[in-house]
N, C-alpha and C positions, 0 to 999 in steps of 0.2 A: 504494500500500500504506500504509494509517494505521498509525503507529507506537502499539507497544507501552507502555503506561504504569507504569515499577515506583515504586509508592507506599513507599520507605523512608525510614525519618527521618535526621536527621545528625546527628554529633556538635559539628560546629564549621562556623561560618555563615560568618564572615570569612578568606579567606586572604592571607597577605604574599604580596605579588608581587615577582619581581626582573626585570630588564628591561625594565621597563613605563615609562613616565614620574609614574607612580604608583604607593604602598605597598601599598591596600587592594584588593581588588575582593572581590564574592560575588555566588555563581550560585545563584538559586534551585532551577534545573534541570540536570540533565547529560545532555548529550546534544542536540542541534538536527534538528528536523523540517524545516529551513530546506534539507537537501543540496545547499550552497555547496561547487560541483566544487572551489574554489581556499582553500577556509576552512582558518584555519592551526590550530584547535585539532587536526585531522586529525594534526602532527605531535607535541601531547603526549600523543595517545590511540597512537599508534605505541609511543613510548619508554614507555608503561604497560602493554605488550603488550594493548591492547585493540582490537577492528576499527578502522582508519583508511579500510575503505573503503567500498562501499555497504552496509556493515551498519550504519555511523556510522550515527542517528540512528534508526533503526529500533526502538529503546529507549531511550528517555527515563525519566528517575530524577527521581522528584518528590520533593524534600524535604519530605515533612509534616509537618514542626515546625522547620525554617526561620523563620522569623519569634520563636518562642520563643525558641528557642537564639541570637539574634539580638541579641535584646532583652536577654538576661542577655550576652553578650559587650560590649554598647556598655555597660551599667551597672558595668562594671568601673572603680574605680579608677583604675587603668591608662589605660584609653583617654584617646588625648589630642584625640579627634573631629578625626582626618583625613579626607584626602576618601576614599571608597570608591567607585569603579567597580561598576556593577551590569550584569554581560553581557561579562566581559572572555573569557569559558570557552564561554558559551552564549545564544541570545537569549531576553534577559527578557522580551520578548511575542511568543514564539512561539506558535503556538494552544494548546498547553497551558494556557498565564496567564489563557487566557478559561474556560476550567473551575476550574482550579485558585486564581489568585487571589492566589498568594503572591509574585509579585512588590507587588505593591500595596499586601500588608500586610509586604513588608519598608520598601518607603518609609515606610512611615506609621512605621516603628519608627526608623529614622532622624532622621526629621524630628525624635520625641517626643525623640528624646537628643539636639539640635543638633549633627549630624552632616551635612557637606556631601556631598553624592552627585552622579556624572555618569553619565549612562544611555547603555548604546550599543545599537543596533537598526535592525535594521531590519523591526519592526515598526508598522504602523498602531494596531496595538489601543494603543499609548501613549497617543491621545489621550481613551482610557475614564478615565485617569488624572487628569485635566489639576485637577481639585480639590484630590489631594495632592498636586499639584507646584507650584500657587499657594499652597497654607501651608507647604509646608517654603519655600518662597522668601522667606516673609517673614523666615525664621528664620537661615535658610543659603545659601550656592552652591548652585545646581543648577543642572544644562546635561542638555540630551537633544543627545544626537549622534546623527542620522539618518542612516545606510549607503546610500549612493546611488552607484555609481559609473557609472553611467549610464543614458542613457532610451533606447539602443537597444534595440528590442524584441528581436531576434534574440539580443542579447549577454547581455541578463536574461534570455529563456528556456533558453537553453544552458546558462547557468551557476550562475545564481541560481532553481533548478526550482523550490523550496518556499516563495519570497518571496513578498509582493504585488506587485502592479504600482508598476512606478516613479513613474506618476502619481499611487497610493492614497500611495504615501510625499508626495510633492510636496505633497497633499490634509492628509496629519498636520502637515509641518512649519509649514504655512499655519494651521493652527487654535492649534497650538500658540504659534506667534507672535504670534497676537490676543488669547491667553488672558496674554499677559507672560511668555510663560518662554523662559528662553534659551535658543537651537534652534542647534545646528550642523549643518553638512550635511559628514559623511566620503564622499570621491569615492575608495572605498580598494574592493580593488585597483584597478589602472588597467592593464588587460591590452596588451601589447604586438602590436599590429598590430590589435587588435580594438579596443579604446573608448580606443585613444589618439589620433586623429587629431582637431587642432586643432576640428574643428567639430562635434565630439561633446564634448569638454571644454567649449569655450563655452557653448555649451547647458546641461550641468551648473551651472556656474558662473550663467550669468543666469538660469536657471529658478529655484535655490536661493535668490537675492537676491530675486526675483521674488515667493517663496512666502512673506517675511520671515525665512531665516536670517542668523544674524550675523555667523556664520564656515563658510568652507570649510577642510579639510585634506584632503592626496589624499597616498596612497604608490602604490608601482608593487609591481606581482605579485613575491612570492616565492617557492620551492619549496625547502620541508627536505624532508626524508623523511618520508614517510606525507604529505604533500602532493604530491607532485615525483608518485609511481605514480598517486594517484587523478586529477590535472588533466589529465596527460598521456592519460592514457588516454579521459577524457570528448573532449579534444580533438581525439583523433584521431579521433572520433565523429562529430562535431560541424563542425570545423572539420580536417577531414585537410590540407590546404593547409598549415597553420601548424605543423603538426609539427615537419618539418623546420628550421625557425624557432626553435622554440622549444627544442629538442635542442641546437642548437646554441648559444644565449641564455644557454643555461642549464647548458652543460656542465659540470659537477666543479666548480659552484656554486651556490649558494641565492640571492644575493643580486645584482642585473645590474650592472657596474660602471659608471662613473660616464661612459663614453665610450658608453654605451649609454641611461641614465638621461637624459641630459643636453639631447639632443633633446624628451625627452620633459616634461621640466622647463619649456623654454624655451615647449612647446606651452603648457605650463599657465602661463607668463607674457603668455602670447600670448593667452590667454583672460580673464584679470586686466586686461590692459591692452585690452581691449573693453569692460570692464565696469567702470561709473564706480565710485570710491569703493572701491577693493579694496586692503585692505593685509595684510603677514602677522602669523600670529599663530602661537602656538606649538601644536605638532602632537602628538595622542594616538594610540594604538594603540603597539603592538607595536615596540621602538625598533629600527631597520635595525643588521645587521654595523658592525663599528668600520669596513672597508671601503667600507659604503654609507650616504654621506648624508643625510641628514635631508630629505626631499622636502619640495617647497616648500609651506607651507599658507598661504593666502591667507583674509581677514577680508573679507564683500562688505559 
């Protein structure tokens, strides 16, 4: 079913974040055609009382003057050009971006105000881009973080329905790295009993090094509400075996604790220490419970 496209403009292009390891992000679009069973925006579309579950994405909200209202936000005074995350809500090249376009002309507004930007995606159409991401480079930081948490085929198609193939991402992060721009590979989620065992991490890890990224970071699946109803339920679809696993994983909690994580940790040092030259570096996305720590991100 092709999602519905509502063309309305916005009033304000930047939003503060909290939680984040970062202040800035902005979404061009609202809404992802991507239907990631485990995607965490699912719980702030919950607490806004709007669909968190396969309605999620079904309508996408094009900002048509995004870029404008953008351009007069960085021109402020005020702005002291922090870095801004683009995609922390929705992805900025989801097939929309190839009609629409306003991701591209939000970079280019950036770049113009020497504002540093980090892309998150797991989209391919990023490397339509790779022109304005070599001028603002001359100017600023910029990093594209490439969403890859695994190349099993079964565990992409179950989960990740609206993605490209794992290999078309492997295919971006490789072009992107010859073009000079700094490429990260996010190995995020890392689903428990599905793409966490030792030789499907390795893989992630030497494939990304392989393709020329320069950092990996990986977290492990979480489930708040309006996440926890839609995952489980693809799961039991999907994967019924793991149910019971996961019910239990996850009881009267969102975040796995740390007797649980910890195997899974040591998996991803187990895969680091197969692959020359891997050290860590500091890890983006979504910062875990004061309970649950900082997963391990690794630099190939």
């Amino acid at each position: 079913m092709r999602p519905e496209y509502r063309l309305e403009p916005c009033k304000s292009a930047l939003n503060r974040v909290r939680g984040m390891p970062f202040e800035w992000s902005l979404n061009p679009y609202m809404g992802c055609a991507h239907r990631c069973t485990f995607c965490y925006v699912r719980h702030f579309e919950l607490r806004a009382d709007r669909p968190s579950d396969d309605r999620y994405g079904r309508s996408i909200r094009v900002k048509t003057n995004v870029a404008e209202v953008l351009a007069r936000e960085l021109a402020r005074k005020s702005w002291q050009r922090e870095e801004v995350v683009v995609g922390a809500a929705t992805d900025p090249y989801q097939p929309a971006e190839g009609r629409f376009r306003l991701t591209r002309r939000c970079l280019e507004e950036l770049s113009s105000a020497w504002t540093p930007f980090s892309i998150v995606t797991r989209g391919p159409l990023v490397v339509r881009d790779i022109d304005v991401l070599q001028e603002a480079s001359t100017r600023v930081s910029v990093n594209v973080s490439i969403s890859l948490p695994t190349l099993d085929e079964r565990v992409w198609q179950t989960t990740e329905p609206g993605t490209a193939p794992p290999r078309s991402r492997l295919q971006a992060i490789r072009r992107l790295a010859e073009a000079g721009i700094d490429v990260t590979v996010g190995m995020a989620p890392i689903l428990p009993g599905l793409s966490d065992r030792p030789e499907l991490l390795e893989e992630v890890v030497r494939a990304a090094k392989s393709a020329g990224a320069r950092a990996v970071w990986a977290n492990v699946l979480y489930l708040k509400p309006g996440i926890r109803e839609h995952f489980l339920r693809h799961l039991a679809e999907d994967w019924p075996e793991q149910v019971a696993r996961y019910e239990q994983l996850y009881a009267s909690r969102a975040y796995l604790t740390t007797s649980v994580t910890g195997p899974i940790r040591e998996q991803v040092r187990e895969a680091a220490r197969a692959t020359p030259n891997v050290e860590r570096v500091r890890p983006r996305g979504p910062r875990p419970a004061p309970t649950e720590p900082l997963q391990l991100t690794l630099a190939v």
